[in-house]
C-alpha positions as semicolon CSV with decimal commas, in nm:
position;residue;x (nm);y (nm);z (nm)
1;X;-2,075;-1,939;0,500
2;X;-1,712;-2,048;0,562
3;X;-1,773;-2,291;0,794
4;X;-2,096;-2,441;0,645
5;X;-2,024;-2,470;0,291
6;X;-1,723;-2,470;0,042
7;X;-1,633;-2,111;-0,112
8;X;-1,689;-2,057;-0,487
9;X;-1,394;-2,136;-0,695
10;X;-1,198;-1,847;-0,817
11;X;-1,201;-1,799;-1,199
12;X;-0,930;-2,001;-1,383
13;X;-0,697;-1,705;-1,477
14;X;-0,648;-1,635;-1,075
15;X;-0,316;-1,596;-0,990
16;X;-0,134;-1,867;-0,769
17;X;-0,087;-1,658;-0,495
18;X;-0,424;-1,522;-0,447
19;X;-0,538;-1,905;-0,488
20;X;-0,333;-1,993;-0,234
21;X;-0,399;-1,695;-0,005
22;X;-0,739;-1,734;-0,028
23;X;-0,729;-2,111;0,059
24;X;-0,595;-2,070;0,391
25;X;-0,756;-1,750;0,473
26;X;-1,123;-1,947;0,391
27;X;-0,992;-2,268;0,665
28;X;-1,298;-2,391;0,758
29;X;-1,138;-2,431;1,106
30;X;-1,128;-2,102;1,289
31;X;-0,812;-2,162;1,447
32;X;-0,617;-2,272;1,165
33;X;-0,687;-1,957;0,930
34;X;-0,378;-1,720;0,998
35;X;-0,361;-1,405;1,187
36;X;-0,293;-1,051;0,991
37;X;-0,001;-1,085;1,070
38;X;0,068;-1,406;0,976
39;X;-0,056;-1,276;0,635
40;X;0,186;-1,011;0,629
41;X;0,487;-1,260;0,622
42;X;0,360;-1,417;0,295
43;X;0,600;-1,282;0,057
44;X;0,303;-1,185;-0,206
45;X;0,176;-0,958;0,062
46;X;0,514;-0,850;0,142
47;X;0,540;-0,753;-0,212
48;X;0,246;-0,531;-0,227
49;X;0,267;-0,392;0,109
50;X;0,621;-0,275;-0,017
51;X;0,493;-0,082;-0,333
52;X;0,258;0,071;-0,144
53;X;0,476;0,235;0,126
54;X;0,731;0,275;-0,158
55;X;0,390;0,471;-0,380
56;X;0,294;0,674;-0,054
57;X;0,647;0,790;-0,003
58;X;0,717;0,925;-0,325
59;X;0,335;1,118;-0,311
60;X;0,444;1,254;0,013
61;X;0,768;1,397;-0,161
62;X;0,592;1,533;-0,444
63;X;0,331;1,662;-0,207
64;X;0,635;1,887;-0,060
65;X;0,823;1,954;-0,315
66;X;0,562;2,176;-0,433
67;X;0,563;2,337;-0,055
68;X;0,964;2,372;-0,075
69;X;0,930;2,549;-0,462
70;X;0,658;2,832;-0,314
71;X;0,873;2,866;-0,006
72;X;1,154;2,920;-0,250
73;X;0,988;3,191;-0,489
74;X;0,871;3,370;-0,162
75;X;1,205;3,400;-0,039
76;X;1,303;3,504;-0,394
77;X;1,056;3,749;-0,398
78;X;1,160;3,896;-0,078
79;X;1,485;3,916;-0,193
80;X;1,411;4,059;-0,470
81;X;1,192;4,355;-0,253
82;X;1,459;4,413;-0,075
83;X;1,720;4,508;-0,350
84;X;1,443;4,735;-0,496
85;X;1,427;4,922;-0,173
């Protein structure tokens, strides 16, 4: 479809970037459309790619902090055992 026609135009209210993104992603020249990682220097895709990682790190410390907190009331409990005793 690319290369025989001209893509729909996005809706009015798209932003700038995406406009622009999409324009060169949609070259009807297959050697002119960039590479992924051509697409990850664009700074709006910098942008998001950066929330993301900075979205996925803080899940991954919540996912252990929970971890760490059991650890800690087991060794609580343990210690706990062992005064009893």
């Amino acid at each position: 479809m690319i290369i025989n026609k001209e893509p729909p135009p996005l809706p009015p209210n798209t932003d700038a970037d995406l406009v622009s993104l999409t324009a060169i992603m949609l070259q009807k020249d297959p050697e002119r459309r960039p590479t992924v990682w051509m697409l990850l220097e664009k700074d709006c895709i910098k942008e998001h790619v950066q929330a993301f990682l900075e979205q996925e790190q803080q899940v991954q410390i919540l996912d252990v902090c929970p971890k760490k907190q059991e650890h800690d009331s087991s060794l609580q409990l343990d210690k706990e055992e062992k005064v009893e005793n």
